[in-house]
C-alpha positions in Angstrom: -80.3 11.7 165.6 -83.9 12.8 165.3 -85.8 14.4 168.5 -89.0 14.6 168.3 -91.5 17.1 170.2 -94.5 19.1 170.6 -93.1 22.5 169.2 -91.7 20.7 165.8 -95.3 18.3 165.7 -97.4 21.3 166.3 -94.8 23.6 163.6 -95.7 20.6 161.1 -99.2 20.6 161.5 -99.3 24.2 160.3 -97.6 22.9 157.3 -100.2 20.7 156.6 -102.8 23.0 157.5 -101.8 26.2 155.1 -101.6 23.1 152.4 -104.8 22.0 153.1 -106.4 25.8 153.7 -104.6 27.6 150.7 -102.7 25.4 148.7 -105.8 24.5 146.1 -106.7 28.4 145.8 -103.1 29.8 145.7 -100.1 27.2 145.0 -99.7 25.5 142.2 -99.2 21.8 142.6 -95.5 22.0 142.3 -95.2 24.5 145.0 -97.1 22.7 147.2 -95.0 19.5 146.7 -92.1 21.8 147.7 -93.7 22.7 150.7 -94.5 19.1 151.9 -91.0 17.7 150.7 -89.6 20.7 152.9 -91.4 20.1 155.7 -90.5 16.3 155.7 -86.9 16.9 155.4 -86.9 19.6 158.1 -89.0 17.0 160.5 -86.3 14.0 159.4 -83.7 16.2 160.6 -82.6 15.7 156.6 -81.1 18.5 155.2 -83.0 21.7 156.6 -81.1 23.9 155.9 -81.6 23.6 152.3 -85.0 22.5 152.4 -86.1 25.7 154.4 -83.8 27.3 152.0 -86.5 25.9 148.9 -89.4 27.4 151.2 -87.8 30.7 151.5 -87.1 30.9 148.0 -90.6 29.6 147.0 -91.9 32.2 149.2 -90.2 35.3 148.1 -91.5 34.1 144.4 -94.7 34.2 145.6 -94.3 37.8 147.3 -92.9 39.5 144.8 -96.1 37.9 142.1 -98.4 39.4 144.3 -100.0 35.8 145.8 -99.2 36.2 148.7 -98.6 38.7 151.3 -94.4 39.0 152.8 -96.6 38.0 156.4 -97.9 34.8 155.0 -95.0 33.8 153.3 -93.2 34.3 156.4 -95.6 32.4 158.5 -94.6 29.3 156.1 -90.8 29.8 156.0 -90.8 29.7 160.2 -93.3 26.4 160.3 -91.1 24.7 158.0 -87.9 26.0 159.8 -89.9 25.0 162.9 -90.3 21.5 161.8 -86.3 20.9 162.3 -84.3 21.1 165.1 -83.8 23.9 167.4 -80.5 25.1 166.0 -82.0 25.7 162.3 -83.1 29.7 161.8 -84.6 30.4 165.4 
């Protein structure tokens, strides 16, 4: 059963915000569908673990190509995680 509440809105937000900030200049359209897809899942309470598993994954990528720093990646990962329930990575 879903609960919804400010934390996991606000976490979601900043989703949508880094897509709509960055995701143009720096993802590719692919990685930003990851990202969204994520984030939904994490919010539906569907899956979260694997889909902030996806975000971590897509993050280290982009760390280790130089695109993006280890902190911004790891702002992402813990929005998306943040987007699920309580009990997922915090």
């Amino acid at each position: 059963m879903m609960t919804m509440d400010r934390t996991r809105a606000q976490a979601y937000g900043r989703v949508v915000k880094t897509l709509q900030d960055l995701g143009p200049a720096k993802l590719l359209p692919a990685e930003q569908e990851t990202i969204r897809q994520a984030a939904d899942a994490a919010l539906f309470d569907e899956d979260v673990e694997a889909a902030v598993g996806d975000v971590q994954a897509l993050a280290d990528r982009l760390v280790e190509a130089d695109r993006w720093t280890s902190e911004r990646a790891g702002e992402l990962v813990r929005d998306v995680a943040a987007c699920g329930p309580a009990t997922v990575l915090r």
